[in-house]
C-alpha positions as CSV (number, residue, x, y, z in Angstrom):
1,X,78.1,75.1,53.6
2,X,77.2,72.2,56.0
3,X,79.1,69.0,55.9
4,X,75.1,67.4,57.3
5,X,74.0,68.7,54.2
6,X,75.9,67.3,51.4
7,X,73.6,64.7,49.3
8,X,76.0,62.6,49.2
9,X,76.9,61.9,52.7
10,X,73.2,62.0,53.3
11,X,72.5,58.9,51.0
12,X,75.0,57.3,52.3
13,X,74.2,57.2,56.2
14,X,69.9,56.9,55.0
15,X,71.3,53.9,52.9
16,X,73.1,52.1,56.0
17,X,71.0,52.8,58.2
18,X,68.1,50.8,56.6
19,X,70.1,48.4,55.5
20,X,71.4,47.9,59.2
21,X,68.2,47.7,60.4
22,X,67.7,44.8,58.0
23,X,70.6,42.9,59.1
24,X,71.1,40.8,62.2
25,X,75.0,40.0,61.8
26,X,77.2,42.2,63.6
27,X,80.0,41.6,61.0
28,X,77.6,43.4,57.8
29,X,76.8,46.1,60.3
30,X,80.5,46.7,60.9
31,X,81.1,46.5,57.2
32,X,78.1,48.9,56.7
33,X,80.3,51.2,58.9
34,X,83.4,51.0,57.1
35,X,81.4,52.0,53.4
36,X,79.7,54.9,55.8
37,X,83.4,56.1,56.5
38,X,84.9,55.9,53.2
39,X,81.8,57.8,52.3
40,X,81.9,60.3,54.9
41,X,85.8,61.1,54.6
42,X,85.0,61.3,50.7
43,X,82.6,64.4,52.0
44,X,85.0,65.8,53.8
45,X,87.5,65.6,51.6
46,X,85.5,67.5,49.0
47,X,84.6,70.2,52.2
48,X,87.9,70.5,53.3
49,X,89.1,71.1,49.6
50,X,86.8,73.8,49.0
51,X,87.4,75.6,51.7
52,X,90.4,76.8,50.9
53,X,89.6,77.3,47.3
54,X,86.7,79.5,48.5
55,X,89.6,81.1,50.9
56,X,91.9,81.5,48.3
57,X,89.9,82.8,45.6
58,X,88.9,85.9,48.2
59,X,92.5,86.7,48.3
60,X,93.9,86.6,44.9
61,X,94.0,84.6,41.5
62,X,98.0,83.1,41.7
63,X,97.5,82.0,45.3
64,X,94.2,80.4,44.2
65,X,95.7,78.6,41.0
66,X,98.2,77.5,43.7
67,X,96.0,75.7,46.2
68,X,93.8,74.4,43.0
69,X,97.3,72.3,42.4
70,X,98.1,71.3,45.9
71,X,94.5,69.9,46.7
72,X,95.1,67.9,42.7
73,X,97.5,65.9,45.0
74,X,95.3,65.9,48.0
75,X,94.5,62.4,48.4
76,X,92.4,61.1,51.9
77,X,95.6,63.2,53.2
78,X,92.7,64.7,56.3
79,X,94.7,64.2,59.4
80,X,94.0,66.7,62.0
81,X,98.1,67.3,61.5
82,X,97.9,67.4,58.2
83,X,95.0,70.2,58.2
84,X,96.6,71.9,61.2
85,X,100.4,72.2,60.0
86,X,100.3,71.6,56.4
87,X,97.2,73.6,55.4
88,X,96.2,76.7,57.7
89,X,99.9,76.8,59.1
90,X,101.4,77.4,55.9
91,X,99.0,80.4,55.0
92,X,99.7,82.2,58.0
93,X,100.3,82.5,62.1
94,X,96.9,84.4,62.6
95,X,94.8,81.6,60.8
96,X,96.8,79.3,62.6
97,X,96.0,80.5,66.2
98,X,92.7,81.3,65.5
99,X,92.4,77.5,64.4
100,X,93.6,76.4,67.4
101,X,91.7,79.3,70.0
102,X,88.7,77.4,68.0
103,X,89.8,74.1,69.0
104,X,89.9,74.6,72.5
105,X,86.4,75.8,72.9
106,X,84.9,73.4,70.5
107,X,87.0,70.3,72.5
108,X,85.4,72.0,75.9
109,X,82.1,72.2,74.1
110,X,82.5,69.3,72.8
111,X,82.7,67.5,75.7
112,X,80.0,68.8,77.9
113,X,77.3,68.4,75.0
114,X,78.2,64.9,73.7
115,X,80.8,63.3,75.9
116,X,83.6,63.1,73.6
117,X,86.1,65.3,72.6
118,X,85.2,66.5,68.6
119,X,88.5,66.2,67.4
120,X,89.3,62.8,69.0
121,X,86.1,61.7,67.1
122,X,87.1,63.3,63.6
123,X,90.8,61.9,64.2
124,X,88.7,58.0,64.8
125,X,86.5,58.9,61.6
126,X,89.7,59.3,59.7
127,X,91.4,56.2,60.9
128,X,88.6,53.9,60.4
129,X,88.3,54.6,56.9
130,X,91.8,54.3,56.4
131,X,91.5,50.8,58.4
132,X,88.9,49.6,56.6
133,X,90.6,50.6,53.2
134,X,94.2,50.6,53.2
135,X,94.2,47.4,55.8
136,X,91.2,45.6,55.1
137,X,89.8,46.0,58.6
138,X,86.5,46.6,59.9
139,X,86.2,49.6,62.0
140,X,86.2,48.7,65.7
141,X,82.6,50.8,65.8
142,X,79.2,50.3,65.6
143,X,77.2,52.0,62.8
144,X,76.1,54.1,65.7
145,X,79.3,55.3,66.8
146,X,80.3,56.5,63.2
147,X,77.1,58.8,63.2
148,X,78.1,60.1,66.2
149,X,81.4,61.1,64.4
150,X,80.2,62.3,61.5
151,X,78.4,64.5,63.4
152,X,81.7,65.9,66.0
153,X,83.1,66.1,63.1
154,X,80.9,68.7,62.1
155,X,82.3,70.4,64.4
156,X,86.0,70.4,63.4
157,X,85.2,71.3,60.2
158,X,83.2,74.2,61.6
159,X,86.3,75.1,63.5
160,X,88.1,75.3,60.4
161,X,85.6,77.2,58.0
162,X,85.4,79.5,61.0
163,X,89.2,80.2,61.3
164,X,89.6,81.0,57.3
165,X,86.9,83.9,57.2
């Protein structure tokens, strides 16, 4: 399960990206951004959220029925926080550490590859989209910088698959 693999997400960036090419004002490109966002975060939304059904239903049928009815109400709610405290906190200290022991190699990693920490990248992913919906702003990246995201964020979600086995 790759988040570069979804159909979805895949459409999306092929979609903007020849429609970017077509466009000479900066102002569509940026909006082409924000939609590539909204569309990524949508992806990992649906990633995050079956994640920890997959987890769940490995470790028994109440606690799955349970997450089922807390991801009803999971609504955009992605934030790094959110994931870290909320989500793999809650089911226990060792998925929590191993979360974070992740983290640290993938920010080192991260850096030394690509320049840019993964998780500051996911966290700008996130807040774009919530920018460019919730406030009606365009992202304050180029189309090429949300790629680049999309594709640290990989990375974090990676992180997080990895700590639930």
């Amino acid at each position: 399960m790759r988040l570069s693999g979804d159909r979805r997400l895949l459409d999306a960036i092929t979609v903007c990206s020849v429609a970017a090419a077509n466009l000479s004002n900066p102002i569509q490109k940026q909006v082409l951004a924000g939609f590539l966002c909204v569309a990524a975060t949508t992806t990992i939304e649906d990633f995050v959220r079956n994640l920890y059904t997959e987890f769940a239903s490995r470790n028994s049928p109440p606690f799955e029925a349970f997450v089922v009815a807390q991801f009803d109400k999971f609504n955009a709610r992605l934030r790094l926080a959110q994931i870290k405290e909320d989500f793999t906190g809650k089911i226990g200290g060792n998925y929590y550490s191993k979360f974070n022991r992740l983290r640290s190699r993938a920010t080192t990693s991260g850096l030394l590859l690509y320049g840019r920490d993964p998780f500051s990248a996911y966290s700008d992913l996130i807040q774009w989209r919530n920018d460019f919906v919730h406030e009606r702003r365009l992202p304050p990246a180029t189309l090429e910088d949300v790629l680049k995201s999309i594709l640290l964020s990989e990375i974090v979600l990676d992180c997080l698959r990895r700590s639930l086995r």
